[in-house]
C-alpha positions in Angstrom: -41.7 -89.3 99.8 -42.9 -85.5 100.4 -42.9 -86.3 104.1 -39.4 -87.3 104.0 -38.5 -84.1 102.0 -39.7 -82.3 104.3 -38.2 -83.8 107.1 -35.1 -83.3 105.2 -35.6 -79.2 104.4 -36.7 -78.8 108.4 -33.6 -80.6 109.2 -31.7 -78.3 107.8 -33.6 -75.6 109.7 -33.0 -76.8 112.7 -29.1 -76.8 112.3 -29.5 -73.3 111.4 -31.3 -72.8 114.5 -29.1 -74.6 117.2 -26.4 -71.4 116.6 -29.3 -69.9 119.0 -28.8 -72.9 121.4 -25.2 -72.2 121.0 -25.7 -68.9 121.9 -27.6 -69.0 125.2 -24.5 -71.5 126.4 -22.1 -68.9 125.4 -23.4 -65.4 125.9 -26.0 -65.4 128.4 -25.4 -62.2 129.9 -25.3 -60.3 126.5 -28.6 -62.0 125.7 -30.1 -60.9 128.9 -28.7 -57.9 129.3 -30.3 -57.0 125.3 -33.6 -58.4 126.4 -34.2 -56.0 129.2 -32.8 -53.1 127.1 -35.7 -53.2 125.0 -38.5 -54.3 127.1 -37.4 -50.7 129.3 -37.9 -49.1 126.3 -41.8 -50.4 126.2 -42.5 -50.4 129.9 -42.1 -46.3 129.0 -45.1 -46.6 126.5 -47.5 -48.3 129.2 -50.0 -47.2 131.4 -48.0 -49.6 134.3 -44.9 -47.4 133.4 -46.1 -43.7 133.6 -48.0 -45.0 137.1 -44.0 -46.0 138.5 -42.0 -43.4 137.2 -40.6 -46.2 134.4 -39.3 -42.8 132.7 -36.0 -42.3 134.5 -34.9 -45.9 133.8 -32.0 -45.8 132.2 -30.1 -49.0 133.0 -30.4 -52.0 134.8 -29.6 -50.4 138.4 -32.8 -47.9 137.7 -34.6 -50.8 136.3 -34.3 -52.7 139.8 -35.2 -49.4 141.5 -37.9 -47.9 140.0 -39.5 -51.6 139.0 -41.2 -53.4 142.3 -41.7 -57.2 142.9 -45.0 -58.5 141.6 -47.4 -60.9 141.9 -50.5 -61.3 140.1 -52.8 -59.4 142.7 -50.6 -56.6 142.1 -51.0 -56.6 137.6 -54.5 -57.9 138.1 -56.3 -53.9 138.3 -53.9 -53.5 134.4 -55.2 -56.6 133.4 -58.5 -56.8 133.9 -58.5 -53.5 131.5 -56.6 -55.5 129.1 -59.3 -57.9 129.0 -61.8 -55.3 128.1 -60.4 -53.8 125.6 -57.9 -51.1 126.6 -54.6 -50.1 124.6 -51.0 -50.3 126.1 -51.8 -51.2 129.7 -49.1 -53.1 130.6 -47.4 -53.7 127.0 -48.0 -51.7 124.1 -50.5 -52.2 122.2 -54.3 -54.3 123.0 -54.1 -57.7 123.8 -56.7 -60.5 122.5 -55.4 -63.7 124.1 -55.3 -64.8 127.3 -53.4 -68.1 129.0 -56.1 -68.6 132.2 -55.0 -71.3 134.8 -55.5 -71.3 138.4 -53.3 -70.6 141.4 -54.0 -67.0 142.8 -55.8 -66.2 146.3 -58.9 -64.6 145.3 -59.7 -66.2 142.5 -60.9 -69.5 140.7 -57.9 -68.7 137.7 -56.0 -66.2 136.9 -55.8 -64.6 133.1 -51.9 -64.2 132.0 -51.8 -61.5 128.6 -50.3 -63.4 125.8 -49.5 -60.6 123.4 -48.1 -61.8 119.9 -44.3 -61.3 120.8 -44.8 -63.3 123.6 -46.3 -66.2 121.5 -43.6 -66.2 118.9 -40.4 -65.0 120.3 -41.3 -66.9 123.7 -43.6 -70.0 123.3 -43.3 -70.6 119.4 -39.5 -70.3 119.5 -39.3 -72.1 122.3 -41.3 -74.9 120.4 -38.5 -75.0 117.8 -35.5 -74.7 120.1 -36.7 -78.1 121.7 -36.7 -79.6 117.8 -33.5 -78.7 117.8 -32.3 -79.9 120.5 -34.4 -83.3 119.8 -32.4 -83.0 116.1 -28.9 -82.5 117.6 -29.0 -85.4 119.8 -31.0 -87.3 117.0 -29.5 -86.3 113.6 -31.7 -88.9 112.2 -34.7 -88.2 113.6 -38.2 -88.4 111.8 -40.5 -85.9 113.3 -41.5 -84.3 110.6 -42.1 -87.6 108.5 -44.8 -88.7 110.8 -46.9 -87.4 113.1 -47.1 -85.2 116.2 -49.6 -85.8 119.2 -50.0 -82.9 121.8 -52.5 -83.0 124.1 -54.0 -79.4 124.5 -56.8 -77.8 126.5 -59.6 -75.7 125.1 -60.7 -72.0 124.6 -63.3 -69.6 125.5 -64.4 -66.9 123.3 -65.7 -63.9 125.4 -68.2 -61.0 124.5 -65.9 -58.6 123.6 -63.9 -61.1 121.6 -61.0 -61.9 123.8 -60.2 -65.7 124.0 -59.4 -67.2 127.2 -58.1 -71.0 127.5 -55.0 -72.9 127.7 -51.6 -71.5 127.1 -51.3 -75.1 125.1 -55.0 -74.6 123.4 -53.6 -71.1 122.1 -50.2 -72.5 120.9 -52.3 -75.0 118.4 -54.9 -72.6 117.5 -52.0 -70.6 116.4 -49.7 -72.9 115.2 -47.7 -71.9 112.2 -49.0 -73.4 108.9 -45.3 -75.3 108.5 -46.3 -77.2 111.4 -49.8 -78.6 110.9 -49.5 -81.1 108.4 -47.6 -83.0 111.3 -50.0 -82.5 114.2 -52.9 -85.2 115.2 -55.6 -85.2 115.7 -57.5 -82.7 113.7 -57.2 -79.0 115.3 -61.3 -79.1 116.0 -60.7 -82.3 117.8 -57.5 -80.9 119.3 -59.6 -77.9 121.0 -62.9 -80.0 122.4 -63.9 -78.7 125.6 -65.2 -82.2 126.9 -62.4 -83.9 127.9 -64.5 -87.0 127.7 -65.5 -86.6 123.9 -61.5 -85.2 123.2 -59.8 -88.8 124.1 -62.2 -91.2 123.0 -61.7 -88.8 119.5 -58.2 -88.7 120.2 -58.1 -92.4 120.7 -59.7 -93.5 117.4 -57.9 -90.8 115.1 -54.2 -91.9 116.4 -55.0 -95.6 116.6 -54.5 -95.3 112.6 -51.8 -92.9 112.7 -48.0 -93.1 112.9 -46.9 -91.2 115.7 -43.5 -90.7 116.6 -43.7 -87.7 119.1 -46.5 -87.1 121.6 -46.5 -84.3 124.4 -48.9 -83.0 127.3 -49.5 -83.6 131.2 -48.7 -87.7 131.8 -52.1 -87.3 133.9 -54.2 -87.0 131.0 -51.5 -89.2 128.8 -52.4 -91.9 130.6 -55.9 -92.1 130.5 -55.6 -91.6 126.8 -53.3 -94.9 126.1 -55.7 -96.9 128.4 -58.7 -95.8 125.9 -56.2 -96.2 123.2 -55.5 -100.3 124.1 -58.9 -101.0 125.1 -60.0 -100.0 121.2 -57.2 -101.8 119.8 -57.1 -104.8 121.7 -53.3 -104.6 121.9 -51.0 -105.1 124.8 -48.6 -101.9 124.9 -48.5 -99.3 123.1 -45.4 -99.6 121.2 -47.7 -102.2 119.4 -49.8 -99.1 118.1 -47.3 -97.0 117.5 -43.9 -98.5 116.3 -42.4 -95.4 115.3 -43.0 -93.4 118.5 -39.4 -92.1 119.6 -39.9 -88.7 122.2 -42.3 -88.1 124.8 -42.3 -84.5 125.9 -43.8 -83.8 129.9 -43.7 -81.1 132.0 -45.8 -79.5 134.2 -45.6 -82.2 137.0 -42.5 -84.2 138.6 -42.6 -88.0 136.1 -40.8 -89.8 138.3 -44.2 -91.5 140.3 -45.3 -92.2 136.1 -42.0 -94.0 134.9 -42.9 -96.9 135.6 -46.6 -96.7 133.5 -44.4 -95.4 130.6 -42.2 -98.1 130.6 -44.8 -100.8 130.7 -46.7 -98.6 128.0 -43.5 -99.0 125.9 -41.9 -101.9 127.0 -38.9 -101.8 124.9 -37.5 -98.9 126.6 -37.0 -97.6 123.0 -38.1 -94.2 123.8 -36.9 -90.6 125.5 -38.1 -88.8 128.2 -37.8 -85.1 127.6 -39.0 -82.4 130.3 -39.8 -79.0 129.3 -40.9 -76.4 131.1 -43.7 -74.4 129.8 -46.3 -72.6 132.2 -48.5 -69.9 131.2 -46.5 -67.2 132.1 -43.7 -68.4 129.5 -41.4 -71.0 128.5 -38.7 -71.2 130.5 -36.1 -74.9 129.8 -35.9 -77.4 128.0 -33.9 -81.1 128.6 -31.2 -80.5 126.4 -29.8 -83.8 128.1 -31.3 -87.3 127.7 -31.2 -89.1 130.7 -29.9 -86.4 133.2 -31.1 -83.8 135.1 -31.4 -80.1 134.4 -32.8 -77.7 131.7 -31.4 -75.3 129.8 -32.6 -72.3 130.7 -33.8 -70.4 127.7 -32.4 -67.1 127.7 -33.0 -65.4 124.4 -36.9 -66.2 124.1 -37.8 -62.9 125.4 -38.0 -63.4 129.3 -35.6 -61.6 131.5 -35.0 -63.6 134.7 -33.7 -62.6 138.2 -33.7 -64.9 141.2 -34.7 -64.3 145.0 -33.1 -67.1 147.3 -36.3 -68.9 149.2 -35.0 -68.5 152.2 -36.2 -64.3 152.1 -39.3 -65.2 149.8 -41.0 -63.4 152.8 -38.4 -60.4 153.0 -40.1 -57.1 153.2 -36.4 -56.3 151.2 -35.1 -59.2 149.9 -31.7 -59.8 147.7 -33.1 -60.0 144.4 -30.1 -62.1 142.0 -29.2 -61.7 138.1 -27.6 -64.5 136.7 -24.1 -63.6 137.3 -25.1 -64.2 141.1 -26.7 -67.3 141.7 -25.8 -70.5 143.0 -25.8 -74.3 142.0 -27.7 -76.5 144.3 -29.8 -73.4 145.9 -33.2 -72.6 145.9 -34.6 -69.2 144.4 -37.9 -68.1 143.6 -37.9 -67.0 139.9 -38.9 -63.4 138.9 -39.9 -62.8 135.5 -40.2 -60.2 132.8 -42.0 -60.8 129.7 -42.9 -59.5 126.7 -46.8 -60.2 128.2 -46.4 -57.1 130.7 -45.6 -59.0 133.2 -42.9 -56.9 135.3 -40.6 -57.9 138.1 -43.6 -61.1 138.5 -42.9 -63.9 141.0 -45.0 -66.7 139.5 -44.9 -69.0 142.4 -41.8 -71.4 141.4 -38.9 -72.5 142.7 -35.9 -73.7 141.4 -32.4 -74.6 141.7 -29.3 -74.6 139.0 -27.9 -77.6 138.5 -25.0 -76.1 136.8 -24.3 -72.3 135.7 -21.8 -73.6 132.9 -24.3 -73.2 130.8 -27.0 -72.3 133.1 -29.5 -75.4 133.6 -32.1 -75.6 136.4 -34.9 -77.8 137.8 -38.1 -77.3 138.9 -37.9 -77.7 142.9 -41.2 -76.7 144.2 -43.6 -73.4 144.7 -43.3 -71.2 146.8 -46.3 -71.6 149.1 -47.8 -75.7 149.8 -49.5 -77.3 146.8 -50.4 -80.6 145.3 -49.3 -80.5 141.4 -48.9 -84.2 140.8 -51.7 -84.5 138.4 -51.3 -80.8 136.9 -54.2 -79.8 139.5 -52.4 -76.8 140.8 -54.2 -77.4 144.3 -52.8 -74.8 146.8 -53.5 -74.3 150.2 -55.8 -71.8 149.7 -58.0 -73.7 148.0 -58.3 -76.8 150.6 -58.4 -74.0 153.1 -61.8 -72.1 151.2 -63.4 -75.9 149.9 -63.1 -77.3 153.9 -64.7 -74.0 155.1 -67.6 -74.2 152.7 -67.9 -77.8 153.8 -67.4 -77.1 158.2 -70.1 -74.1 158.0 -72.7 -76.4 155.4 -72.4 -79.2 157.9 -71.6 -77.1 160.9 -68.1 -78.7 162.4 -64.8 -77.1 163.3 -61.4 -78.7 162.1 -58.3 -78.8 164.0 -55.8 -79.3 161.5 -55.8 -81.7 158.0 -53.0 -82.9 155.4 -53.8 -83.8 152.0 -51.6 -85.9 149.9 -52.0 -87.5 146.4 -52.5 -91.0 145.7 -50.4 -91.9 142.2 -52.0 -93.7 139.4 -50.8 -97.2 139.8 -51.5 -100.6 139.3 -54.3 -99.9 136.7 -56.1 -97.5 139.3 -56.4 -93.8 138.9 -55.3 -91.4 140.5 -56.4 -89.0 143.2 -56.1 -87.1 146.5 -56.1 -88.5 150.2 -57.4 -86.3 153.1 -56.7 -87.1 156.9 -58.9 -85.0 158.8 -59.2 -83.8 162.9 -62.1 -82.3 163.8 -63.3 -81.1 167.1 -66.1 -83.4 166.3 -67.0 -85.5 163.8 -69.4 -84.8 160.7 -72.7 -87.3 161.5 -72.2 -88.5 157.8 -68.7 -88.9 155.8 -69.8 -90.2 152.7 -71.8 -87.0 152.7 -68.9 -84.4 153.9 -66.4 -85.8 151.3 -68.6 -85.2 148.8 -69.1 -81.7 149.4 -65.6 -81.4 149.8 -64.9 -82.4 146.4 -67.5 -80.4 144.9 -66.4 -77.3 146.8 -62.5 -77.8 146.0 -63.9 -78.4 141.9 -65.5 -75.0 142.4 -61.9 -72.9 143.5 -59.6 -74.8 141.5 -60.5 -75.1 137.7 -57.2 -77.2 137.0 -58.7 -79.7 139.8 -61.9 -79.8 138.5 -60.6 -80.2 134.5 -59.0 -83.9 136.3 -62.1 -84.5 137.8 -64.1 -85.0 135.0 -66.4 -87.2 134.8 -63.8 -89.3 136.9 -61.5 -89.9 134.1 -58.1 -88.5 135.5 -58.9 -88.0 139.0 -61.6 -89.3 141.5 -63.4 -88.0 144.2 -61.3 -87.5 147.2 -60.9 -90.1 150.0 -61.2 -89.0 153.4 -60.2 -90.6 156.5 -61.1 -88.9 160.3 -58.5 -89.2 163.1 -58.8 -88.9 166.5 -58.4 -85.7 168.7 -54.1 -84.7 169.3 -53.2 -86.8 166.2 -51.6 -84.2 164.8 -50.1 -82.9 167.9 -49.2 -86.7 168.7 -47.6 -87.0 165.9 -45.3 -84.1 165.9 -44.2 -84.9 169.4 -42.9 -88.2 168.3 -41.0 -86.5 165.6 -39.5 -83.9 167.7 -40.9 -81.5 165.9 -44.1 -80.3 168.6 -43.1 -76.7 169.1 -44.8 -72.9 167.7 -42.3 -73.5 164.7 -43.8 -76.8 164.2 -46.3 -76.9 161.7 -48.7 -79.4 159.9 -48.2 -79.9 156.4 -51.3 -79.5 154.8 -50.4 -80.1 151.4 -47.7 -82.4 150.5 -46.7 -83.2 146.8 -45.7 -86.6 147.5 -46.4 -89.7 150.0 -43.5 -89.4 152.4 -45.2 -87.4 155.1 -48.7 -89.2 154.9 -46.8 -92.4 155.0 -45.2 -91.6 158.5 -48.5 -90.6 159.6 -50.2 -93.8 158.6 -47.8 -95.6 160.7 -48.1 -93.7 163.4 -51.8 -94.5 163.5 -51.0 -97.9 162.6 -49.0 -97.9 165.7 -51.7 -96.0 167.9 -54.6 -98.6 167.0 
């Protein structure tokens, strides 16, 4: 009965709230156009500011000026101050939280500032625009009658008491008090570091719970409802949990996972919902069941502008506000938040799907990754892990492609290298292994799914003979200085044509 009540009272809050969804449909330049008038008025207090001049900017022309084009090498010399200790580096004020996931050049992962307007008025909000939208399509929807399973990460308290973990792991440590009485498991639970002892604790609490929302990577999903059915005995999951209505994903493509939800929840009485949520902010949510596109948020404190791929590599390139861009187009996003991060490219690309209102979808990164697991695995880090391994074991590649190999038929999932060397390594078993160990040790997302083998396991490598790769692209018509392995591919297309043509060769 006080469940339902409350249900009832955050209903009602949630209508309130969808005038804000209304909004973003209706006004987006107005929103966007406000956002930006008062983060100029911070980037003056900062350290980042006074170092560019931010002092002249008086509009949005200046702004674009005065501003350059950043990526993370470029903020990293402000932030590593942030992280010990020091006042209004990049935003004003000292920052204690930090989002850490991987994905830069030099380093293992990379620390993105989440100061405490960025947590409300972008990730918190954020969290409550998607009830809304969840409420809207569902008036008589029961989330806040039973309970609500996200799968987080874990934090990392250092010395000088800044925490570092997952953006997710610093949502629930700081999750508003309104919300906690509808969140399993139990928050210590919730933040385990060992992924191994957080599902099998997962697992038991929820078995005995009535859940009718869950959220997080499918990846790790997955491996919890297999734990899940092997304590219970039962044959699906809609068998544990009858009232489950909403599944929430994002950070990979669901499509190669449809098919293990569907046979998780056989009745097909449930909705698939995508958000997008990285560290660096929360971006879209579905506000569509069953079609394409997300909304693009545009009053949660994150002004956008857009750089078509095509000049990603411009020493000048166009750089697009909203009014300008395209449907069906690709742009590299450029973000700036209320985390300091200024004019900052974080490595994805998208295209609108429709600019009336503006709703996008994630169509890739900007440089060659595999992210179908929520790895993160970019080219870089294949490129330093096979180094490691040639010099330990003293052999020369040629070329390689790496492509992942989706969770199916009750197997898990994993990565697939094809490898040409100049000449063999003596012992494969023995070179894989390394491999993986060495890719675990530049990638922390990588080796989070590698634990203990319960997402991920060890790579499989196959060798192929000198000229595959130039074979290859001569039958394809593509052999030429242009022409270019793929050395990471996100999906199986490419590595399937290459199988046949060694299928063919043999």
């Amino acid at each position: 009965m006080l469940y339902s009540f409350f249900n009832t009272l955050i209903k009602g809050y949630l209508k309130y709230r969808s005038t804000r969804i209304h909004a973003m449909r209706i006004s987006p330049f107005e929103l966007q156009k406000d956002i930006l008038t008062d983060f100029t008025g911070k980037l003056k207090l900062t350290r980042y500011g006074k170092d560019i001049g931010a002092g002249g900017i008086e509009n949005i022309k200046d702004f674009r000026k005065i501003v350059p084009i950043n990526r993370y090498e470029d903020l990293w010399p402000y932030i590593d101050k942030m992280m010990h200790g020091s006042a209004d580096e990049l935003y004003p004020g000292t920052v204690s939280w930090f989002a850490k996931s991987s994905g830069t050049t030099n380093d293992k992962s990379k620390f993105i500032p989440i100061t405490d307007e960025n947590l409300f008025e972008n990730h918190v909000a954020a969290s409550w625009d998607a009830m809304s939208i969840l409420y809207k399509n569902h008036p008589d929807a029961r989330n806040f009658e039973g309970k609500n399973l996200i799968m987080g990460g874990s934090l990392t308290t250092l010395d000088n008491n800044i925490t570092v973990g997952d953006v997710s792991a610093i949502l629930l440590n700081r999750m508003p008090m309104v919300g906690r009485p509808f969140y399993t498991p139990d928050f210590e639970t919730a933040l385990l570091a060992d992924w191994e002892a957080k599902i099998e604790s997962i697992a038991r609490i929820t078995t005995k719970e009535s859940v009718v929302m869950f959220a997080g990577v499918p990846t790790w999903t997955i491996v919890l409802f297999k734990r899940i059915l092997e304590l219970t005995g039962k044959d699906n999951m809609r068998e544990v949990w009858p009232d489950a209505k909403t599944y929430m994903h994002g950070g990979v493509g669901f499509d190669p996972y449809r098919s293990q939800f569907n046979a998780f929840f056989p009745d097909n009485d449930i909705e698939y919902y995508e958000v997008y949520n990285a560290s660096e902010g929360y971006f879209a949510i579905q506000d569509r069941v069953n079609e394409k596109g997300m909304l693009l948020l545009l009053d949660n404190a994150i002004f956008y502008e857009f750089i078509p791929i095509d000049q990603i590599d411009n020493h000048n390139p166009d750089i697009l506000t909203l009014e300008d861009v395209e449907t069906d187009k690709n742009y590299c996003m450029v973000i700036t938040t209320a985390s300091g991060l200024w004019r900052y490219i974080p490595g994805d690309v998208i295209k609108f799907v429709s600019t009336n209102p503006y709703r996008i979808m994630v169509t890739g990164r900007t440089k060659h990754y595999i992210n179908v697991f929520g790895e993160e695995v970019m080219v870089h880090n294949t490129d330093s892990a096979l180094k490691q391994t040639c010099e330990i074991f003293n052999v020369k590649v040629i070329d390689y492609m790496v492509a992942p190999v989706y969770m199916e038929n009750n197997n898990q999932g994993g990565h697939e290298w094809w490898i040409e060397f100049a000449e063999n390594p003596i012992d494969k078993k023995a070179f894989a292994e390394e491999l993986d160990k060495n890719l675990r040790a530049v990638n922390s997302d990588y080796d989070a799914k590698r634990y203990k083998d319960m997402a991920l396991v060890s790579l499989k490598l196959n060798f192929v003979k000198k000229d595959t790769f130039s074979n290859w692209l001569k039958q394809k018509g593509r052999l030429g200085g242009q022409s270019k392995i793929p050395r990471l591919v996100n999906d199986r297309n490419a590595s399937e044509s290459l199988i046949a043509f060694l299928y063919e060769q043999n």
